[in-house]
DOFIBA-428996 format. One record per residue (C-alpha): x, y, z; residue in one letter. Coordinates in Angstrom, 1 decimal. Example, Ala and Ser with C-alpha at 12.3 -4.5 7.8 and 13.67 -1.06 7.14 Angstrom:
{{12.3; -4.5; 7.8}; "A"}
{{13.7; -1.1; 7.1}; "S"}
This chain:
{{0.0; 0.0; 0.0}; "X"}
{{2.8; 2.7; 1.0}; "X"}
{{4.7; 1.5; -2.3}; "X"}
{{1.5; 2.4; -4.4}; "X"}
{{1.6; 5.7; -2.9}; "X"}
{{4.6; 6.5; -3.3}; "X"}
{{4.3; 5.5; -6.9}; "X"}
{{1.1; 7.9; -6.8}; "X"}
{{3.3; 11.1; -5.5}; "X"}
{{6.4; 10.1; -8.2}; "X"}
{{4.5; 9.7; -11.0}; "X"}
{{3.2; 13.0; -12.2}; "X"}
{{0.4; 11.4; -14.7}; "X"}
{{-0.8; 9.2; -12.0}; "X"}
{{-0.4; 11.7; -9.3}; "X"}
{{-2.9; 14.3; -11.5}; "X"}
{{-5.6; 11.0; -12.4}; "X"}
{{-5.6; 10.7; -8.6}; "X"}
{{-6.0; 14.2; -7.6}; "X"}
{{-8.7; 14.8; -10.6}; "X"}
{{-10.7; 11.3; -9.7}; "X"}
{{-9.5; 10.2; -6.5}; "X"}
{{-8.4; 6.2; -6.1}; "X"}
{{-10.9; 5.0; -8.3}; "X"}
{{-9.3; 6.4; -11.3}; "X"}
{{-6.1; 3.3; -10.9}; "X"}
{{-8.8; 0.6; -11.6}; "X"}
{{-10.1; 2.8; -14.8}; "X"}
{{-8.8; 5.8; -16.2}; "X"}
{{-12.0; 8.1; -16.9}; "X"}
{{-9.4; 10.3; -19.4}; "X"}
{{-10.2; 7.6; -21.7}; "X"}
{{-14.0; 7.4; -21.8}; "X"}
{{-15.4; 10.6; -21.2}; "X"}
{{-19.0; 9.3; -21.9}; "X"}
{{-19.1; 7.1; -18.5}; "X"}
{{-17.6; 9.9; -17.5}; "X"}
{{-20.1; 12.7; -18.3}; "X"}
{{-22.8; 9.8; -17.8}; "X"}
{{-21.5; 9.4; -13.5}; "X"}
{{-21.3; 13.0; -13.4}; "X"}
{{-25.0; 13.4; -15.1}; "X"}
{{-26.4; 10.5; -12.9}; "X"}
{{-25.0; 12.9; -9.6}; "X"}
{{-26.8; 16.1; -10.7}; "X"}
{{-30.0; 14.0; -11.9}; "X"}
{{-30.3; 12.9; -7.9}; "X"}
{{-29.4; 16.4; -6.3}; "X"}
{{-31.9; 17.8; -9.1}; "X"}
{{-34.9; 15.0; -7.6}; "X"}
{{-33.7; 14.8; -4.1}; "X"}
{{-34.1; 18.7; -4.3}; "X"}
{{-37.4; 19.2; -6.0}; "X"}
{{-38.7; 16.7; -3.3}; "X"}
{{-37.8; 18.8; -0.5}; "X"}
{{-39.0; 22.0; -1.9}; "X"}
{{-42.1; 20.1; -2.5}; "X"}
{{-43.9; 22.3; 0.3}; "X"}
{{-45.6; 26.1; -0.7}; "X"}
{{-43.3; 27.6; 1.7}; "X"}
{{-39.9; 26.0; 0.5}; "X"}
{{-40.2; 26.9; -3.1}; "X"}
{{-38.5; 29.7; -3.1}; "X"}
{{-35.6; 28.3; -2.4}; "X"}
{{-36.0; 26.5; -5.8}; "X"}
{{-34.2; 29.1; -7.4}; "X"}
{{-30.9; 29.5; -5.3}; "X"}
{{-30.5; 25.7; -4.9}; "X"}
{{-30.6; 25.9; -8.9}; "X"}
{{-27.9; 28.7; -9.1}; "X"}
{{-25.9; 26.2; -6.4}; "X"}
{{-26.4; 23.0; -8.3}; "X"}
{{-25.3; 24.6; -11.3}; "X"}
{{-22.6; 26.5; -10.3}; "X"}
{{-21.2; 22.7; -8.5}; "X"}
{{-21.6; 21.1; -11.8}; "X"}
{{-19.6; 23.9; -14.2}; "X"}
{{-16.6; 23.4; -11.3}; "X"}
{{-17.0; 19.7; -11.4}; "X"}
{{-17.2; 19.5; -15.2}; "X"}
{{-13.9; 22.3; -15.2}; "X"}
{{-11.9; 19.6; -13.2}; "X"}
{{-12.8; 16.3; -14.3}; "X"}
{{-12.8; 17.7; -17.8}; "X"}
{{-9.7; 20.0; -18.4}; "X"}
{{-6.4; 20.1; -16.9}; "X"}
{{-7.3; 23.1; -14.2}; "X"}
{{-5.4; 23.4; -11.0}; "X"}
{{-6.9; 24.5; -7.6}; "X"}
{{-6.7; 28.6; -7.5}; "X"}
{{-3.9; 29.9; -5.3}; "X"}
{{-6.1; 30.5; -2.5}; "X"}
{{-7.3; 27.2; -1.4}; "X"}
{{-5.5; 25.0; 0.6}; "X"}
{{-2.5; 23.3; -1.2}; "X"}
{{-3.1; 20.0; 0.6}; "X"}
{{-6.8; 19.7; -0.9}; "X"}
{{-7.3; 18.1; -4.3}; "X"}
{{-9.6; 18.6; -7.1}; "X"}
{{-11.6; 15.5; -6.4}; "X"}
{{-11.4; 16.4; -2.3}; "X"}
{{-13.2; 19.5; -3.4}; "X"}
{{-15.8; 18.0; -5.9}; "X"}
{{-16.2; 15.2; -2.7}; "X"}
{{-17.0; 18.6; 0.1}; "X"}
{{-19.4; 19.8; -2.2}; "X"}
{{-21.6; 16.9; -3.0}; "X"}
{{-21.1; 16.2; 1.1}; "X"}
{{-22.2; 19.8; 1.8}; "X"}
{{-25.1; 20.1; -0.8}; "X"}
{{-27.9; 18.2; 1.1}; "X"}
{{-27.2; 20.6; 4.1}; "X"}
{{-27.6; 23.6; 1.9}; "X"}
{{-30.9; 22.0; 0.3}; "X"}
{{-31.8; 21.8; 4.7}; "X"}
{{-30.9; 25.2; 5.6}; "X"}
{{-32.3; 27.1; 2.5}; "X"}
{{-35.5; 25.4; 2.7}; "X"}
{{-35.9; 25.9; 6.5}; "X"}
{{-34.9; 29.7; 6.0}; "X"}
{{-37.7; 29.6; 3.0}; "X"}
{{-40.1; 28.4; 5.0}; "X"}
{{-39.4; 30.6; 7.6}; "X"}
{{-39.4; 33.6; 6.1}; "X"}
{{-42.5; 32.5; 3.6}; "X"}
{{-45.5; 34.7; 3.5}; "X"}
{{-48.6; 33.1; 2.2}; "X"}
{{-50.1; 35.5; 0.2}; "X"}
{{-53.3; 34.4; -0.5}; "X"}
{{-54.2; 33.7; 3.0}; "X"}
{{-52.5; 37.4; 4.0}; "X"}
{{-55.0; 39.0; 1.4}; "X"}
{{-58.0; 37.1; 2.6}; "X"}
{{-57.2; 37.9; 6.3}; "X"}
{{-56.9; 41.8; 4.8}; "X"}
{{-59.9; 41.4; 2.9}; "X"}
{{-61.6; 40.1; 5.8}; "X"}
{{-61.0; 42.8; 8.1}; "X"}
{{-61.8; 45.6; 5.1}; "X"}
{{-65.5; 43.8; 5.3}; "X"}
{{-65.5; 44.1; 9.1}; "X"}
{{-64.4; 47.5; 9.2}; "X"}
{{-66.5; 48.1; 6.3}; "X"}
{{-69.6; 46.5; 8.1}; "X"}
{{-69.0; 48.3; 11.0}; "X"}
{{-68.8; 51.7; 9.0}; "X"}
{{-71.9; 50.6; 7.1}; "X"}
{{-74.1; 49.8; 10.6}; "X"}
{{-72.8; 53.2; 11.7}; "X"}
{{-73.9; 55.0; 9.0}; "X"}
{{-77.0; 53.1; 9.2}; "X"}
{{-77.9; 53.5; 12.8}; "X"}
{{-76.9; 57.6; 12.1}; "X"}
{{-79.1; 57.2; 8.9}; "X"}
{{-82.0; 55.6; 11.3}; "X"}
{{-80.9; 57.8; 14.4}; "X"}
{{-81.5; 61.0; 11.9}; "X"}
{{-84.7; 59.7; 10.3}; "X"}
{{-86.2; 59.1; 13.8}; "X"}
{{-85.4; 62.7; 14.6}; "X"}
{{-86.6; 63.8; 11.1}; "X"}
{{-89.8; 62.4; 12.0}; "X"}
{{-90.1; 63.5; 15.4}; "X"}
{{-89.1; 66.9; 14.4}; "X"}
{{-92.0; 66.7; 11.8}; "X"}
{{-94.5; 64.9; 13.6}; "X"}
{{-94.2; 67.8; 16.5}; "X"}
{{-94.0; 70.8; 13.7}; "X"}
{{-97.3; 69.1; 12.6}; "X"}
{{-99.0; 69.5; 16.1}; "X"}
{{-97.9; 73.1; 16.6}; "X"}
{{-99.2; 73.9; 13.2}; "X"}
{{-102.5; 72.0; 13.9}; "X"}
{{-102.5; 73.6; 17.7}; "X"}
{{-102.3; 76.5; 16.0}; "X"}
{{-105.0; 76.2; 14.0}; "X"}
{{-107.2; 75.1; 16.5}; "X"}
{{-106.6; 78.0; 18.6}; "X"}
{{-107.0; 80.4; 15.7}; "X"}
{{-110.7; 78.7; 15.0}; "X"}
{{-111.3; 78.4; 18.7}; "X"}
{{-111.0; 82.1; 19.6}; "X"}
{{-112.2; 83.1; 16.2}; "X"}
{{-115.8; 82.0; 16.8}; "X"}
């Protein structure tokens, strides 16, 4: 085993196979068939595609949808970069991680940043057309309650109206009987 390794770290061809493919790439060299190739890495994104429509599958989640879709994509051009071309790491990262140790923390990480998105979706979700009923809802009350006011006033003002009438009527009619009494 510590022979093969060596081997690994002397050999520059073998040493950039392992770092692009990781220990899988001794017992078949994916260089050579880039169909399997594109077909494993295919087959990957087809399941992170299903596994996250399925847990967006909830109202409140599917905004998420979108940034999970930026993620997933973004993963695969970097995966496709490195399996497919001869790119080195950038200067920044750490010089002990490889290409396929990178492609491996991402596909690790993804279903915890499929969790966390949808939690925060759901979180911060706003159902809309429940918000506009319970809106429209408490227009009608207020509404209603403007409406009996108005009415009651409307009824409270007739009532007066009529009074008012009913006693102008008997002064004018009090009136005239007066007149006729002390006119005879």
């Amino acid at each position: 085993m510590g022979l093969e390794l060596w081997q690994v770290l002397m050999d520059e061809e073998h040493r950039d196979m392992y770092n692009r493919f990781g220990s899988s790439s001794f017992e078949f060299d994916p260089r050579k068939d880039e169909l399997k190739l594109m077909t494993d890495v295919a087959v990957v994104y087809m399941y992170f595609g299903l596994t996250t429509y399925l847990m967006t599958l909830p109202l409140g989640a599917r905004s998420a949808r979108t940034w999970l879709a930026i993620l997933g994509i973004v993963m695969l051009a970097v995966e496709v970069t490195f399996k497919l071309t001869e790119t080195a790491l950038p200067d920044w990262m750490p010089e002990t991680l490889t290409e396929h140790e990178l492609v491996f923390y991402m596909h690790s990480f993804f279903p915890l940043v499929v969790a966390l998105l949808r939690m925060l979706s759901e979180s911060l979700y706003v159902d809309v057309d429940q918000t506009a009923l319970a809106v429209l809802k408490e227009v009608y009350l207020q509404q209603k309650v403007q409406f009996i006011f108005i009415v009651n006033a409307t009824t409270v003002y007739l009532c007066i109206s009529i009074a008012d009438l009913s006693f102008t009527w008997y002064l004018i009619h009090a009136h005239r009987r007066r007149e006729r009494y002390f006119s005879s």
